[in-house]
C-alpha positions as CSV (number, residue, x, y, z in Angstrom):
1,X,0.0,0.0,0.0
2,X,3.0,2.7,1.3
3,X,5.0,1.6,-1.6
4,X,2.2,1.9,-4.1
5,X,1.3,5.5,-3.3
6,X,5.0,6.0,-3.3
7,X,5.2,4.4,-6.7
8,X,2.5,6.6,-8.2
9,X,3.9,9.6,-6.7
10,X,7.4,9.1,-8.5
11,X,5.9,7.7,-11.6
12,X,2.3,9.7,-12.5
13,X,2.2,12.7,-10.3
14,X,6.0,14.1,-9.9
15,X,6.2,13.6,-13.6
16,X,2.4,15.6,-14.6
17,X,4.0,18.0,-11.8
18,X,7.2,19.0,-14.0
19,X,5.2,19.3,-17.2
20,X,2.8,21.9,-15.8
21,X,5.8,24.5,-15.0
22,X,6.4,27.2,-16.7
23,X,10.0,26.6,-16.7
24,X,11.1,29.4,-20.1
25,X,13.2,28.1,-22.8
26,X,16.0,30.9,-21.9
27,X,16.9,33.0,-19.2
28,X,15.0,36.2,-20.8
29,X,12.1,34.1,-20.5
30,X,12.1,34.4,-16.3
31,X,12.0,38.4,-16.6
32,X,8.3,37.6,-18.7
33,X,7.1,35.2,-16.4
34,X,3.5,36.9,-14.4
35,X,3.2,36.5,-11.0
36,X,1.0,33.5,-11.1
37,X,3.5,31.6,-12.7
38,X,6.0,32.4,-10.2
39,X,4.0,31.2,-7.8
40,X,3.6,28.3,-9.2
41,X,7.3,28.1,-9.8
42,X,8.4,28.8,-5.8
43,X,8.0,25.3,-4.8
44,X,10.1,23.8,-7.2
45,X,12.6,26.4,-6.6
46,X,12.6,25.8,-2.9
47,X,13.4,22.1,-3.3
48,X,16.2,23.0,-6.2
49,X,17.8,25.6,-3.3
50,X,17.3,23.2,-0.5
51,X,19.1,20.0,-2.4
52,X,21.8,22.6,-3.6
53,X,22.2,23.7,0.3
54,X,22.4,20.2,1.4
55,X,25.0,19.6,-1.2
56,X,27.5,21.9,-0.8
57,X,26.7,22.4,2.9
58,X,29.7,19.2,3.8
59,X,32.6,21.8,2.5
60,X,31.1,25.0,3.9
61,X,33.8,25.5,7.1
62,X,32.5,24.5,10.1
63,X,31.8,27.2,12.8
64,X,34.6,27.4,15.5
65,X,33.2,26.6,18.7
66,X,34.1,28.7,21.8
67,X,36.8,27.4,23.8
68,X,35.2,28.2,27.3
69,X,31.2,28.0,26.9
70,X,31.2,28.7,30.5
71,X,31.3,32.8,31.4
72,X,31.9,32.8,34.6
73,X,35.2,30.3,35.3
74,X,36.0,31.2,38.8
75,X,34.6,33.6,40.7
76,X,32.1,32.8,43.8
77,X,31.3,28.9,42.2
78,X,30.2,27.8,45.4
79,X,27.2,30.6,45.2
80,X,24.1,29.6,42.6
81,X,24.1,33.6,41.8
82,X,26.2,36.3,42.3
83,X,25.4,39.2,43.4
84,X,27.3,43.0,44.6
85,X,25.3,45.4,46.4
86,X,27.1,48.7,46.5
87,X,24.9,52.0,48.7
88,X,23.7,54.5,46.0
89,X,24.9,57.1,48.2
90,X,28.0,56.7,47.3
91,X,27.5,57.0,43.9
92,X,25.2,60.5,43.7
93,X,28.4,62.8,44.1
94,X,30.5,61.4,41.9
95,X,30.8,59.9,38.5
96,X,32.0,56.4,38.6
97,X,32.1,52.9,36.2
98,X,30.9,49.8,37.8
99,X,32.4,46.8,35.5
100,X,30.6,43.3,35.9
101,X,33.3,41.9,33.6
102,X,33.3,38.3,34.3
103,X,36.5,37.4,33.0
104,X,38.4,40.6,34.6
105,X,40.8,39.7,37.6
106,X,39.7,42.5,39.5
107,X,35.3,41.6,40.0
108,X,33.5,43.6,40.6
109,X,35.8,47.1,39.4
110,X,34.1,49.8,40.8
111,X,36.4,53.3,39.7
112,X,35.8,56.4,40.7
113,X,36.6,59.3,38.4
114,X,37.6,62.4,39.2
115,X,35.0,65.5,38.5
């Protein structure tokens, strides 16, 4: 039964499929083709750009994985979450950067600059 519909999809339908495209006889044709045929054309095209993907995609480079997936590689481990508190007082007069720089040796940096 699976094999049969399978059959008659390769043999009959894939087949009357192909014939009804408008495929044009030369590249000009594709700039005359209306937007119904287009359409009709987007399916095919999708497979052709898939199997063409899938093809070359073996000697595409690979992406280069991250040497350390893990951000934070020492500091606190023995706490679930880390967390500074620093008093906002101390922060109104004065202009300062707070880093949160994981990998930094000195975490958390607060600097104060000078007005």
């Amino acid at each position: 039964m699976v094999l049969d519909s399978l059959a008659r999809i390769i043999k009959v339908q894939l087949p009357a499929y192909l014939k009804r495209l408008p495929l044009p006889e030369s590249v000009g044709g594709f700039l005359r083709l209306t937007v119904s045929e287009w359409l009709r054309l987007l399916p095919f095209l999708g497979v052709l750009a898939m199997l063409g993907y899938l093809a070359i995609r073996p000697f595409l480079p690979k992406k280069k994985q991250q040497k350390d997936s893990l951000i934070n590689l020492k500091i606190q481990k023995e706490n679930p979450k880390v967390v500074n508190e620093i008093n906002i007082e101390d922060l109104c007069h004065t202009k300062a950067v707070y880093c949160r720089c994981w990998r930094s040796k000195t975490f958390p940096c607060l600097r104060w600059l000078s007005q």
